[in-house]
N, C-alpha and C positions, 0 to 999 in steps of 0.2 A: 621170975614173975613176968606173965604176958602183957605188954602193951599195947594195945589195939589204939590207934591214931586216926581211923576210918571213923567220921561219922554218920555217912550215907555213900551208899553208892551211887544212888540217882543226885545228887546233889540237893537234894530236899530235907529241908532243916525246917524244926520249929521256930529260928532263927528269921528264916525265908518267909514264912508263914505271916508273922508278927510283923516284920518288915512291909508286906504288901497290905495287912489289913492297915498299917497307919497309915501307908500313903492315902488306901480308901476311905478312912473314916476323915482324914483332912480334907481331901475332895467335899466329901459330904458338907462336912464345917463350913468349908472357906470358900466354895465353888455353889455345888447344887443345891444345895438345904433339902433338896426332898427328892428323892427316888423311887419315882412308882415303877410298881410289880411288873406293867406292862415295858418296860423299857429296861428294866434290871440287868439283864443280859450285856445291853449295850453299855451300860454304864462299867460291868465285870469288865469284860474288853478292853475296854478305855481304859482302865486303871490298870489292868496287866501291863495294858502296850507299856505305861509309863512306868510300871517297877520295872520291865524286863530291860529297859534303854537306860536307866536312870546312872547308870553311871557312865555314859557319852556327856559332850557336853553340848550346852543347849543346840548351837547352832546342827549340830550332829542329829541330834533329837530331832528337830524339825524338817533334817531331808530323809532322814526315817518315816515319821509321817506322810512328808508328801510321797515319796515314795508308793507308800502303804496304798495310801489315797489315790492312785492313777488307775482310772478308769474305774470308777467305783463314786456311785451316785446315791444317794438317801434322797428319794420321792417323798414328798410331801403327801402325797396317798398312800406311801407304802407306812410313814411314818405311824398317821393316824387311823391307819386299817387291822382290826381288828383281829388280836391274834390269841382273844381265849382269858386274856389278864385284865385282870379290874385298868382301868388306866389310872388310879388314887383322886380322880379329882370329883370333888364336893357335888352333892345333887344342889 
């Protein structure tokens, strides 16, 4: 009888999947409460960086971040500059 012990070769599991949508949908919960279409991207990002690190610990976590962060600026015009997507908010 053959035993196959491999469950992926990429390291990608339905496991890993399930994993990072709860970190996201907690975020959601407990953090944003709402995520518009126009920003979605940035939000994906953010919640990867945080499953990919999640098992450093915190203080580890945040020179990761800062890290990430050197030299790298979000304009307030680039913020609210129009990239195609509804931005969700109410007329």
């Amino acid at each position: 009888m053959l035993v196959v012990r491999e469950y992926s070769e990429t390291g990608a599991t339905t496991n890993g999947l399930e994993s990072h949508w709860s970190i996201f949908k907690r975020g959601f919960y407990g953090t944003c409460h709402k995520m518009s279409q126009k920003h979605l991207d940035r939000y994906a990002q953010e919640f990867a960086g945080r499953h990919n690190t999640r098992e450093f610990d915190t203080i580890d976590q945040m020179g990761i971040i800062a890290r990430r962060m050197a030299g790298k600026r979000l304009r307030y015009k680039n913020l609210i500059a129009d990239n195609g997507r509804s931005s969700g908010a109410r007329d």
